[in-house]
gemmi code that builds the backbone of each chain (N, CA, C; Angstrom):
import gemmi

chains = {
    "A": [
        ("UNK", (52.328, 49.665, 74.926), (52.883, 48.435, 75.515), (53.687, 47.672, 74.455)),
        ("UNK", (54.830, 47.418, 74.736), (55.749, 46.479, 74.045), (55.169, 45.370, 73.419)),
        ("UNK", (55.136, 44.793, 71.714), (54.673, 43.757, 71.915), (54.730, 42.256, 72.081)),
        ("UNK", (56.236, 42.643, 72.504), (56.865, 41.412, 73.136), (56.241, 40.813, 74.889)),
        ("UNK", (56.407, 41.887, 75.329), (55.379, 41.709, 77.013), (54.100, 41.113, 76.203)),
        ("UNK", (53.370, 41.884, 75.667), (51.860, 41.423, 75.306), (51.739, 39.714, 74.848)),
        ("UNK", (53.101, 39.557, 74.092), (53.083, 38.155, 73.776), (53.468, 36.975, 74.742)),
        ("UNK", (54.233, 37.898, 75.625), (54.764, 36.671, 76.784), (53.303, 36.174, 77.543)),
        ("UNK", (52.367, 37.065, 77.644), (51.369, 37.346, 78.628), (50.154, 36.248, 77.822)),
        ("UNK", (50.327, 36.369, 76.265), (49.581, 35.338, 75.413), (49.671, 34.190, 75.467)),
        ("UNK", (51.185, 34.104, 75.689), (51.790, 32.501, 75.795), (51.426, 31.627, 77.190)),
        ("UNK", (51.868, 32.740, 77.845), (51.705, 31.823, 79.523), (50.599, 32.158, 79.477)),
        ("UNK", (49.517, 32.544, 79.288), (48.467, 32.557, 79.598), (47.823, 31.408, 78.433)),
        ("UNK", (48.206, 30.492, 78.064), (47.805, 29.787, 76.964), (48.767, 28.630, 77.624)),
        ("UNK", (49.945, 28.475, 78.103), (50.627, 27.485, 78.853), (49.975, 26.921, 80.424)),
        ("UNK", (49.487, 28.262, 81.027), (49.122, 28.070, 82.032), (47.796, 27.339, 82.021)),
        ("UNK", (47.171, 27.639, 80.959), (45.336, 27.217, 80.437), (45.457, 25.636, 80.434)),
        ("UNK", (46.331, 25.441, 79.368), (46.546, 24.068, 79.260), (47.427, 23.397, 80.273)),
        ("UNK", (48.107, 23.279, 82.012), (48.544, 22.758, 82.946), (47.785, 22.559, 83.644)),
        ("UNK", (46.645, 23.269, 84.078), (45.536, 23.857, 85.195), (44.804, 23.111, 84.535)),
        ("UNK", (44.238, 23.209, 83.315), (43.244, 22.786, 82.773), (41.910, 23.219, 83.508)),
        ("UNK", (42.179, 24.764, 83.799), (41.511, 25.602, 83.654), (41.928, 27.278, 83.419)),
        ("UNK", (41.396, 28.349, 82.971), (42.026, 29.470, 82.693), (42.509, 30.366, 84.099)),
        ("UNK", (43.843, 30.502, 83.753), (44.794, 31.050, 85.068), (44.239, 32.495, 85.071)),
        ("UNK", (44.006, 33.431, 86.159), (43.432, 34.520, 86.216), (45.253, 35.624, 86.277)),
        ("UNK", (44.277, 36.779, 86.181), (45.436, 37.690, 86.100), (46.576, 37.697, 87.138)),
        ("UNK", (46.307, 37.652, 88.529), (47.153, 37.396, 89.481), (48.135, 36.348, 89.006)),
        ("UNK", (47.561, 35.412, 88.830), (48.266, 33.928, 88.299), (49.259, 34.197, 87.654)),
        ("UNK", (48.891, 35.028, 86.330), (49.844, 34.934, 85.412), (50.622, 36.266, 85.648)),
        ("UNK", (50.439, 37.221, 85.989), (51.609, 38.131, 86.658), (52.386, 37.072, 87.906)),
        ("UNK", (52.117, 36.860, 88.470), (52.793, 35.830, 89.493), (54.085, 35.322, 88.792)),
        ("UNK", (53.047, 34.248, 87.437), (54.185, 33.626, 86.848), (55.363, 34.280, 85.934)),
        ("UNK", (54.726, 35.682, 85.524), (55.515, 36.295, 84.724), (56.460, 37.413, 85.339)),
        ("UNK", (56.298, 37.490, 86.883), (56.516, 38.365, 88.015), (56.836, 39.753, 87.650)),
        ("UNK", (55.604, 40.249, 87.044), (55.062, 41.351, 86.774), (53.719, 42.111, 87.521)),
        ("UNK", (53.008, 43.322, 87.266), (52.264, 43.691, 88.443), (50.655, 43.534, 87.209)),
        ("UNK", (49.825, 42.559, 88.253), (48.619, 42.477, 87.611), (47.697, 43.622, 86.638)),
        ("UNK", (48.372, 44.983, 86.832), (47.536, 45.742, 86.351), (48.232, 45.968, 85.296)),
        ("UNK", (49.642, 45.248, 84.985), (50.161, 44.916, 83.237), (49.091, 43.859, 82.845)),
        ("UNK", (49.040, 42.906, 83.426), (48.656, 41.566, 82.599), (47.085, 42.546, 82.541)),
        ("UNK", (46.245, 43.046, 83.021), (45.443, 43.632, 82.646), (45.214, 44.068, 81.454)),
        ("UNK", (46.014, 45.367, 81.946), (46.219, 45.844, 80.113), (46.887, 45.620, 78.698)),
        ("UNK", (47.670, 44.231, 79.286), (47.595, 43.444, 78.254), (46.420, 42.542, 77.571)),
        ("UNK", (45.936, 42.441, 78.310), (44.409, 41.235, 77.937), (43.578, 42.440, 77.527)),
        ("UNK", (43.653, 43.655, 77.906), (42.857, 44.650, 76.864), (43.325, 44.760, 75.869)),
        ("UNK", (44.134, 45.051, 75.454), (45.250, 44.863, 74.073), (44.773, 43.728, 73.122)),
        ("UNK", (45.352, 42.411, 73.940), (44.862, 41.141, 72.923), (43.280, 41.097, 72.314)),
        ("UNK", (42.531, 41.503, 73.650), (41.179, 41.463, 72.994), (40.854, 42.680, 71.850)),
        ("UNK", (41.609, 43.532, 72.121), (41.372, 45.076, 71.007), (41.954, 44.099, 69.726)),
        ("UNK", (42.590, 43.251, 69.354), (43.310, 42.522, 68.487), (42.752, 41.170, 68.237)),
        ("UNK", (41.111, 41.338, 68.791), (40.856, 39.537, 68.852), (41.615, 38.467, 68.874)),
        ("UNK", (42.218, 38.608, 69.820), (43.257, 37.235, 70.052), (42.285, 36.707, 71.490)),
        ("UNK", (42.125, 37.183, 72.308), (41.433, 36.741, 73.160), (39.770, 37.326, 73.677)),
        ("UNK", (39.123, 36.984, 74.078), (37.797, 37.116, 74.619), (37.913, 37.987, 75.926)),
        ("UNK", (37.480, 38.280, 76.949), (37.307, 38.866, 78.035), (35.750, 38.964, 78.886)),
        ("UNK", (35.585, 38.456, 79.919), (34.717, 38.451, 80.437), (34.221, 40.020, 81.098)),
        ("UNK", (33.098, 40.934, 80.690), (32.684, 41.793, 80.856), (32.579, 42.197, 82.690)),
        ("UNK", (32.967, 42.916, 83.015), (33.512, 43.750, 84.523), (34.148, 43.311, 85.130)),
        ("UNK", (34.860, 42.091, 84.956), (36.170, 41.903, 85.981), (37.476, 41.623, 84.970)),
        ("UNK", (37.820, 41.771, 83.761), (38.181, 41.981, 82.618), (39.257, 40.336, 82.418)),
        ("UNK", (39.010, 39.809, 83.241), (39.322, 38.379, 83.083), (39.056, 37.843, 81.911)),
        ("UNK", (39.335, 36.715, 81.531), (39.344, 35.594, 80.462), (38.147, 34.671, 79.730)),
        ("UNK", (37.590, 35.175, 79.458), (36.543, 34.179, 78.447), (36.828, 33.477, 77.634)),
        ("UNK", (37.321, 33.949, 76.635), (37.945, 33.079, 76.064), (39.520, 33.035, 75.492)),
        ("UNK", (40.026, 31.977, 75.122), (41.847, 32.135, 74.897), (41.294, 31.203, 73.991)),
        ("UNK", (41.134, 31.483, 72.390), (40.345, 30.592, 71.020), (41.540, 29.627, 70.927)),
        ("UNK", (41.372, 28.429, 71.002), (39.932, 27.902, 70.858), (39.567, 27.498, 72.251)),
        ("UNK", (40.183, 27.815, 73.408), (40.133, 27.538, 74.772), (38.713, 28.243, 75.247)),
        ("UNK", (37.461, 27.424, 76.273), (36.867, 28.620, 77.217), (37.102, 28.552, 78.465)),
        ("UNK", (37.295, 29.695, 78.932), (37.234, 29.654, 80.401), (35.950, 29.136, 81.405)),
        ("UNK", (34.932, 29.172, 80.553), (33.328, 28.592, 81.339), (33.118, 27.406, 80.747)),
        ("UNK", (32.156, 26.447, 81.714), (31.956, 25.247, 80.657), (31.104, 25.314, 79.639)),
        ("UNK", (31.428, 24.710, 78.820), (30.240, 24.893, 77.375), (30.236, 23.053, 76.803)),
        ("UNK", (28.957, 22.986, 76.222), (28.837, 21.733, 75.854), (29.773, 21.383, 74.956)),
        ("UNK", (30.631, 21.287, 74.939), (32.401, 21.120, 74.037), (33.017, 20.357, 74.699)),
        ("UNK", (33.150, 19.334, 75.799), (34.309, 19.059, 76.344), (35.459, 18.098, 75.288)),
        ("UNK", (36.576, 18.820, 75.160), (37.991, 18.097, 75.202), (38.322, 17.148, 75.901)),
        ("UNK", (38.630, 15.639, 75.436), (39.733, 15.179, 76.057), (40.735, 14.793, 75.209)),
        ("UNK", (41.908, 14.788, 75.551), (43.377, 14.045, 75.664), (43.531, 12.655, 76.304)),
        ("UNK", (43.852, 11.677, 75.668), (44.662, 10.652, 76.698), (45.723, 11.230, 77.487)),
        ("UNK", (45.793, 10.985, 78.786), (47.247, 11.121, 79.646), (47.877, 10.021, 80.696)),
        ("UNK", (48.409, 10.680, 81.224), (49.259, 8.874, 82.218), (48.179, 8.451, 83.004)),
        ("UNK", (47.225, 9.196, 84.002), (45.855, 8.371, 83.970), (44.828, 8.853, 84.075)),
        ("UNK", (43.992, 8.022, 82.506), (42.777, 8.707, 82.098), (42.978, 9.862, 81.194)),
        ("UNK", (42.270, 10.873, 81.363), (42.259, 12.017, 80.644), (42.780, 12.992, 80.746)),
        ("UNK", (43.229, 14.165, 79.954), (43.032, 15.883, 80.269), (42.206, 16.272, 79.976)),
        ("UNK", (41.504, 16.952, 80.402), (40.023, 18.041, 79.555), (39.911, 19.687, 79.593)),
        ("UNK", (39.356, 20.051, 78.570), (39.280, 21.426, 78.457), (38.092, 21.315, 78.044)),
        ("UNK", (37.236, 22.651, 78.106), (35.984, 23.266, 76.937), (36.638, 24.185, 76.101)),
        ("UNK", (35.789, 23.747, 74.702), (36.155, 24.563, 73.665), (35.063, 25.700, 73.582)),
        ("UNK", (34.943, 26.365, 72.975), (34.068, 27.663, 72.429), (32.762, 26.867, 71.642)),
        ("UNK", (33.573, 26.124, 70.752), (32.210, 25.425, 70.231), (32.854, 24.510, 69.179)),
        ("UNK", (31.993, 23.504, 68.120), (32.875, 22.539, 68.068), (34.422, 22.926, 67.230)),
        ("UNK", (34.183, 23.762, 66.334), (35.309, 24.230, 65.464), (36.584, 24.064, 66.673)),
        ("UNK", (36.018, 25.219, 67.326), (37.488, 25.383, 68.653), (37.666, 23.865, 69.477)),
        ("UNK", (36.320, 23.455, 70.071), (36.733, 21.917, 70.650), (38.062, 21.252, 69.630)),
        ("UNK", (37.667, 21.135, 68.446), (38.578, 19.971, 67.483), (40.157, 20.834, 67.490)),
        ("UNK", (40.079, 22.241, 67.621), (40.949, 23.289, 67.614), (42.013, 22.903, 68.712)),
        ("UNK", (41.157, 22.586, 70.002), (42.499, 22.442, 71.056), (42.884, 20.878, 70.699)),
        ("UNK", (42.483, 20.248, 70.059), (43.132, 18.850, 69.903), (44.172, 19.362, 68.546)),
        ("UNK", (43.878, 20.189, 68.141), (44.378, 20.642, 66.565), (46.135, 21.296, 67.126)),
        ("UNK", (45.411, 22.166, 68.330), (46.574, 23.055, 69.078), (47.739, 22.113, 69.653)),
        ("UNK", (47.149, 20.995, 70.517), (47.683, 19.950, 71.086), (48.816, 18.993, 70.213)),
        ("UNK", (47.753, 18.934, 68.736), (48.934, 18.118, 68.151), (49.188, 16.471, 68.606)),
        ("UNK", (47.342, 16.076, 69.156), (47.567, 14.815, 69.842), (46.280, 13.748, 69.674)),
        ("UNK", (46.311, 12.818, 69.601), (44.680, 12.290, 69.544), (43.855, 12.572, 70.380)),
        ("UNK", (42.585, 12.920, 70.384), (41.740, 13.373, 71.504), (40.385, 13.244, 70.870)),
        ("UNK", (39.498, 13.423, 71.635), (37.981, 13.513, 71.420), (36.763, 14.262, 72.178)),
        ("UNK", (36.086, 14.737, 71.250), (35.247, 15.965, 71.326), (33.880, 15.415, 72.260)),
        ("UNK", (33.344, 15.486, 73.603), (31.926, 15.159, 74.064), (31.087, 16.220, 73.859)),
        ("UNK", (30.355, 16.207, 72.933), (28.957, 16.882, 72.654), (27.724, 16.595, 72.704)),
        ("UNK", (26.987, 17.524, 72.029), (25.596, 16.778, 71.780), (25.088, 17.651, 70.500)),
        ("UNK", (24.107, 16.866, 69.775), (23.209, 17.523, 68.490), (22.939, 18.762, 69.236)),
        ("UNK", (23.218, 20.032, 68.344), (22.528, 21.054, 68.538), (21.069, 21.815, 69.089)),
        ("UNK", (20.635, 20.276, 68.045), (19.189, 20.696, 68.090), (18.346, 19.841, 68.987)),
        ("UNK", (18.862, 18.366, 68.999), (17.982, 17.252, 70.007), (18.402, 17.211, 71.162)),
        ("UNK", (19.641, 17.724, 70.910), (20.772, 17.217, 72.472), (20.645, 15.716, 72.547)),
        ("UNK", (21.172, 15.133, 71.426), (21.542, 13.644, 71.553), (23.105, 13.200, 71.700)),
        ("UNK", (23.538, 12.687, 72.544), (24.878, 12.602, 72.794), (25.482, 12.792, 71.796)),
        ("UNK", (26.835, 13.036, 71.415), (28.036, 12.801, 70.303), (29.136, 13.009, 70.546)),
        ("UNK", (30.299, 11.935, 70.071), (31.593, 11.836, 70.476), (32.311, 12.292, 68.830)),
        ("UNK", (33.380, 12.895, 69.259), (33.954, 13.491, 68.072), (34.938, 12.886, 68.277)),
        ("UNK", (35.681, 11.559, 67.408), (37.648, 11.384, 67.792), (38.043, 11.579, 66.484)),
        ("UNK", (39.114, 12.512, 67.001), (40.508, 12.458, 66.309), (41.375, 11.670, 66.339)),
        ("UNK", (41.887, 10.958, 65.436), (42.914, 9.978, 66.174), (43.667, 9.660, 64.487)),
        ("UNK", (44.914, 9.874, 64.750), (45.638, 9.884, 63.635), (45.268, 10.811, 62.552)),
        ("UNK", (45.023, 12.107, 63.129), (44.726, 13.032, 61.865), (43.411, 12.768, 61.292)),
        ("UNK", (42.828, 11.904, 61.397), (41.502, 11.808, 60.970), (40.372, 11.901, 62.036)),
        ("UNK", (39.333, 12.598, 61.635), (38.440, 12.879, 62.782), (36.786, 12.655, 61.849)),
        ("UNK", (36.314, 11.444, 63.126), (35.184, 10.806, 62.645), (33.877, 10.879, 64.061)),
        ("UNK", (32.674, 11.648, 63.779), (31.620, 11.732, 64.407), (30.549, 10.385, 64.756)),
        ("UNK", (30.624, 10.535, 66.317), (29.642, 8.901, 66.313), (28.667, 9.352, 67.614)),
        ("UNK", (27.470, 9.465, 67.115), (26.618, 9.014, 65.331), (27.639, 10.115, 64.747)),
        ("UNK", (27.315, 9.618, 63.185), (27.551, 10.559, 62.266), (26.882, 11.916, 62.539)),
        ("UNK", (27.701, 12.861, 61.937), (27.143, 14.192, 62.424), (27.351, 15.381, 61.290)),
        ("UNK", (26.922, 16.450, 61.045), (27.063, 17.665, 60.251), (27.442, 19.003, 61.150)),
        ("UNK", (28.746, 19.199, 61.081), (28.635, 20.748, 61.112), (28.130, 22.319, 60.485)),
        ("UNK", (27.711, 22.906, 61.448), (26.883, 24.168, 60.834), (27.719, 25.330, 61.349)),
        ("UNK", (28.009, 26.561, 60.134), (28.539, 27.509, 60.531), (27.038, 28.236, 60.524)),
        ("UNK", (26.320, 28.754, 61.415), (25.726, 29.592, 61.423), (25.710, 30.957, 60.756)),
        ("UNK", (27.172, 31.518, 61.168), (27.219, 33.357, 61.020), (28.062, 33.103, 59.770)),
        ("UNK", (28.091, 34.239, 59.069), (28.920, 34.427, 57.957), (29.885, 34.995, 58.380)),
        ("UNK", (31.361, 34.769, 57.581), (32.710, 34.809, 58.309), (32.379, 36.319, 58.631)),
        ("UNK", (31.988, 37.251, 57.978), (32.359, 38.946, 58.110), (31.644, 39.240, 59.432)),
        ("UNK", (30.764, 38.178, 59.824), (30.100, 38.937, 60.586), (30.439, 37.859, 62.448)),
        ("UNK", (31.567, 37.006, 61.926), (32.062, 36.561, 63.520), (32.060, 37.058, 64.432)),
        ("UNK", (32.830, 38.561, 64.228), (33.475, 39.224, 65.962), (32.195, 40.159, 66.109)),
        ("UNK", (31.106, 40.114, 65.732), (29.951, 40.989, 66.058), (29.069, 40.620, 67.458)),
        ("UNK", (29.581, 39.044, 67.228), (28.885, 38.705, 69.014), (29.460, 37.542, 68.724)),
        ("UNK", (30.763, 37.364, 69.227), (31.953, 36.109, 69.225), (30.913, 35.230, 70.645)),
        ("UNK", (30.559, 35.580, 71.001), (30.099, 34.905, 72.039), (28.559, 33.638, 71.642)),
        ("UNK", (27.747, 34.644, 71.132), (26.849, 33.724, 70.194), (27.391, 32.759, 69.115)),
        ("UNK", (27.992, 33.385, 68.520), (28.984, 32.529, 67.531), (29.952, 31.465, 68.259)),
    ],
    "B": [
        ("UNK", (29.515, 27.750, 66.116), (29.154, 26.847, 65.091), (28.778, 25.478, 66.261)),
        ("UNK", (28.056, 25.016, 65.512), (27.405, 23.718, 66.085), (27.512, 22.631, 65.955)),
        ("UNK", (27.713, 21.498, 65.893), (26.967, 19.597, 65.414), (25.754, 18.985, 65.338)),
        ("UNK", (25.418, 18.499, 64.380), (23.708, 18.105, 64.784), (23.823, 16.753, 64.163)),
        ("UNK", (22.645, 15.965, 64.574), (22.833, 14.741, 63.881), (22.490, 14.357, 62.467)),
        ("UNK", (21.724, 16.007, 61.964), (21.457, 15.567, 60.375), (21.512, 16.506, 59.583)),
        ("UNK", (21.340, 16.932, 58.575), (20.683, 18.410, 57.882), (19.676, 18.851, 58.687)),
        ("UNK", (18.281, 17.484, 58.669), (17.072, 18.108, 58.802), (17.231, 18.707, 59.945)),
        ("UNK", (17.924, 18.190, 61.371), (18.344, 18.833, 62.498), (18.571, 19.752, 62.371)),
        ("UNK", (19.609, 20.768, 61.483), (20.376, 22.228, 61.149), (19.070, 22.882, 60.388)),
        ("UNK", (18.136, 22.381, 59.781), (17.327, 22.958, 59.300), (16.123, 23.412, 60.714)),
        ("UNK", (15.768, 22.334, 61.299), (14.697, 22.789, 62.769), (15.609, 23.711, 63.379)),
        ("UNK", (16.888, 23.573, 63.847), (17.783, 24.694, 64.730), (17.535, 25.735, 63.767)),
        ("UNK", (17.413, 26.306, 62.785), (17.504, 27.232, 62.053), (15.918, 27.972, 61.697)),
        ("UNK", (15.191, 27.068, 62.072), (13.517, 27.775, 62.219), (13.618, 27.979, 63.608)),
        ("UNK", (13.915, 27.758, 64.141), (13.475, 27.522, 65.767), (14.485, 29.039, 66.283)),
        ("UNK", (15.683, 29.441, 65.853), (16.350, 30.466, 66.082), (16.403, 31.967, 64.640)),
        ("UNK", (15.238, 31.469, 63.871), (14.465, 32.353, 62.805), (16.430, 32.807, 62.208)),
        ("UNK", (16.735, 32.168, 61.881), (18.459, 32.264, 61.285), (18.549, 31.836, 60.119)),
        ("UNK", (18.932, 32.119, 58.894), (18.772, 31.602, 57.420), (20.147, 30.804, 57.740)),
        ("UNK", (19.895, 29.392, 56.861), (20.813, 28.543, 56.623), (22.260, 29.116, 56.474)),
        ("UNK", (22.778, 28.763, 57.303), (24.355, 29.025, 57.268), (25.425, 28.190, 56.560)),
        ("UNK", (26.621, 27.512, 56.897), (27.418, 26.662, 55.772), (27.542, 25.454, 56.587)),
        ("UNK", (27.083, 24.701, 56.170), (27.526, 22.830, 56.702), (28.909, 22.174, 55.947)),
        ("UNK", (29.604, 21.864, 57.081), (30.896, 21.108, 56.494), (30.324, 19.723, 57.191)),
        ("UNK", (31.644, 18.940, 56.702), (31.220, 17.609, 57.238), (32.377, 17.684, 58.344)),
        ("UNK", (32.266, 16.647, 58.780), (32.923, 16.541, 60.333), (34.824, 16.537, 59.804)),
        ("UNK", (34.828, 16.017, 59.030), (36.050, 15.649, 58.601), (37.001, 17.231, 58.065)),
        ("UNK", (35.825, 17.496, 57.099), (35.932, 19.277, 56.757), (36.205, 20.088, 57.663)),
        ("UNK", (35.325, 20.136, 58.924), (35.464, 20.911, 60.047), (36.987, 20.263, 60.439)),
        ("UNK", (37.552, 19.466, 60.567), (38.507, 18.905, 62.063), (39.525, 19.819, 60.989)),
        ("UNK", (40.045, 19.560, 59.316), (40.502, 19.988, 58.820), (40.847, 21.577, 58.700)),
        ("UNK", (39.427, 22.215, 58.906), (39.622, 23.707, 59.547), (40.226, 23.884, 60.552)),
        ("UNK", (39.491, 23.545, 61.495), (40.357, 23.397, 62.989), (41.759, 23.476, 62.806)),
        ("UNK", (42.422, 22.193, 62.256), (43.747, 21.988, 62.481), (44.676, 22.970, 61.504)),
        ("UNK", (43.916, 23.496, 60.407), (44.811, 24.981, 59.910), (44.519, 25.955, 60.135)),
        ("UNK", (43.687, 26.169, 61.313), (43.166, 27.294, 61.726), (44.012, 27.281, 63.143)),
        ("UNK", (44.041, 26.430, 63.667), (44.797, 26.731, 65.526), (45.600, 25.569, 65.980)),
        ("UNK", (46.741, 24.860, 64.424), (47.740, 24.154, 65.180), (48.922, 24.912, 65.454)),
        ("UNK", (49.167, 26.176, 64.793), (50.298, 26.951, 65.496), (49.633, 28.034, 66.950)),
        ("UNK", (48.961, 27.945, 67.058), (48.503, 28.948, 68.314), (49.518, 29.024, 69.218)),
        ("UNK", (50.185, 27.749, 69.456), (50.693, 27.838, 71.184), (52.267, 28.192, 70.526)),
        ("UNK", (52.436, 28.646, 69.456), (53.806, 29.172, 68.967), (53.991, 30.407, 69.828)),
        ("UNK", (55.236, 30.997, 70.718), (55.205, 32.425, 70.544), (55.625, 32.982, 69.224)),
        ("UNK", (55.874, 32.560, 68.356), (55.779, 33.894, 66.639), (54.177, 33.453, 66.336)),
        ("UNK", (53.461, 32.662, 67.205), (51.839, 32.839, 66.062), (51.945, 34.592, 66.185)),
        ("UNK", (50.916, 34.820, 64.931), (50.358, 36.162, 65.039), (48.766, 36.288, 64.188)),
        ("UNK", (47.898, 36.704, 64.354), (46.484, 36.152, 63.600), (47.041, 36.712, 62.009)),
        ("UNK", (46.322, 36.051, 61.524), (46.449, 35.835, 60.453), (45.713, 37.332, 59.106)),
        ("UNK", (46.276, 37.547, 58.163), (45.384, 38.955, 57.946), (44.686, 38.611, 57.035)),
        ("UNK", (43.619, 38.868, 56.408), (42.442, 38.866, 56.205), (42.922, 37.660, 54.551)),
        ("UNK", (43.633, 38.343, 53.824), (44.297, 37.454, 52.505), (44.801, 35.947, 53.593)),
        ("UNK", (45.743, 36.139, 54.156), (45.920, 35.016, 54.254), (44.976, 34.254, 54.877)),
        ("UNK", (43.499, 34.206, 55.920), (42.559, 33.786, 55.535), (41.972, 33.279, 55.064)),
        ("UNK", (41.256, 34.006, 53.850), (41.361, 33.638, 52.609), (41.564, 32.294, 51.867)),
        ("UNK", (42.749, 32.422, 51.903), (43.799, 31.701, 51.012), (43.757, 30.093, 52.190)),
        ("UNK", (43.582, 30.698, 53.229), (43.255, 28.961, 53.917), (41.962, 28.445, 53.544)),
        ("UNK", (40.885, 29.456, 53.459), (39.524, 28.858, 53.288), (40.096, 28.376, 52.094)),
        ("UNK", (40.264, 28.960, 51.556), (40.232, 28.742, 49.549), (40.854, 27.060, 49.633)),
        ("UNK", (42.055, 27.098, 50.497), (42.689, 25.397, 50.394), (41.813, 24.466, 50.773)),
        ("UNK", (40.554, 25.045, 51.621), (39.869, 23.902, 51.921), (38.820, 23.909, 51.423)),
        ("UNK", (38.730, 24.448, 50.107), (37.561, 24.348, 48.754), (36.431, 25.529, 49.835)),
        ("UNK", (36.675, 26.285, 50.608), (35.394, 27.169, 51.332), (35.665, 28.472, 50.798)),
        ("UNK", (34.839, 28.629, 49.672), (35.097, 29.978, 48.557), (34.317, 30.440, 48.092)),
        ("UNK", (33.035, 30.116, 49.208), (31.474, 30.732, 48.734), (31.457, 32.002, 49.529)),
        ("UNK", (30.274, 33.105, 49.283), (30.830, 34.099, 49.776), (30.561, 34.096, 51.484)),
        ("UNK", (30.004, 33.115, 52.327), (29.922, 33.050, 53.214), (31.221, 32.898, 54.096)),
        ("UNK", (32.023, 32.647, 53.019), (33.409, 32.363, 54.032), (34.078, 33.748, 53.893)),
        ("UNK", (33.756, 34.965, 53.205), (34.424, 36.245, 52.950), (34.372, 37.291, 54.012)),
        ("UNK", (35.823, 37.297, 54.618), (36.061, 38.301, 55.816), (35.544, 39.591, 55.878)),
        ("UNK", (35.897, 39.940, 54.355), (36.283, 41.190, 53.956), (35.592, 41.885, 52.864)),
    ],
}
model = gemmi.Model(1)
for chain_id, residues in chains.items():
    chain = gemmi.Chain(chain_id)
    for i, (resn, *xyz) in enumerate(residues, 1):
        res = gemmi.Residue()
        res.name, res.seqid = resn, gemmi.SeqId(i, " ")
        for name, pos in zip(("N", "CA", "C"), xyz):
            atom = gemmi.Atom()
            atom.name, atom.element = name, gemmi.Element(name[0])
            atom.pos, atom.b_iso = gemmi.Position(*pos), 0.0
            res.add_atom(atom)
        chain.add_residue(res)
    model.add_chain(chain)
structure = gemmi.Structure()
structure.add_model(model)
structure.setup_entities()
């Protein structure tokens, strides 16, 4: 496969994520790319053979588009917009701060402690990003061993 | 990777999931990863990054213990 197709299929499928503000399925994005779904298929096998994207196991759909998830996870994104919010889930917080990182915009992270599940708001706002309560991030896995279960991680 | 509200928090998550201590950044550290890790994503020329250049981002953000080593 060309890897110019493979990239168009990365993009709109990363354009489309962020309009929907949720992840566009394969139909979708062959639609938009008016190509036949069983390309955008084997393109999203491709990207994931290349960890660029995640894939949800037997219907080979979208899990994840990093730092984007397609399921909800205690990560929510927001954006200010004309009214109220945009929101996405991130993968986890790295990726949450990631789509505000991707965005290029002030936004803020709704979480909770790992361990108590006590609320926490993450804002970015002017390049600086401050946890309330104060908070610590934990990388759990060691970098070599990320794509061994990207999903736990 | 996670948020917690303290060390001692990352330390109970870390008995409780029998996981040896992993790397704590601070919030500020993390957003800083984030944003040189996935502000070009929505480029079409992004392309992932190879293992040196990596690297060489952890390294800018002082993360040069061997926990941050790809490779």
């Amino acid at each position: 496969m060309p890897d110019d197709f493979k990239n168009r299929v990365r993009v709109r499928l990363y354009q489309m994520f962020l309009e929907l503000g949720r992840c566009p399925n394969m139909a979708e994005i062959a639609g938009a790319l008016q190509c036949g779904v069983s390309e955008v298929a084997a393109a999203f096998h491709e990207l994931a053979a290349a960890h660029m994207i995640v894939l949800q196991e037997g219907n080979g759909e979208v899990l994840m588009a990093n730092p984007l998830s397609a399921v909800p996870t205690p990560f929510v994104v927001e954006t200010p917009a004309d009214a109220g919010f945009r929101s996405w889930f991130g993968n986890c917080i790295w990726d949450a701060l990631g789509v505000i990182a991707m965005l290029q915009r002030d936004g803020r992270v709704l979480t909770s402690c790992g361990c108590c599940g006590e609320s926490m708001t993450v804002r970015v706002r002017k390049g600086e990003a401050t946890a309330n309560p104060p908070g610590v991030v934990h990388f759990a896995i060691p970098a070599k061993r990320w794509w061994d279960d990207i999903v736990f991680n | 990777m996670l948020i917690f509200r303290s060390e001692e928090h990352i330390e109970k998550w870390c008995k409780a999931w029998r996981l040896p201590r992993g790397a704590d950044l601070s919030v500020e550290q993390a957003w800083k990863l984030a944003d040189s890790w996935y502000r070009d994503r929505l480029s079409p020329d992004w392309r992932r990054r190879t293992v040196d250049e990596a690297h060489e981002l952890f390294r800018s953000l002082g993360l040069t213990s061997e926990f941050w080593r790809l490779a």
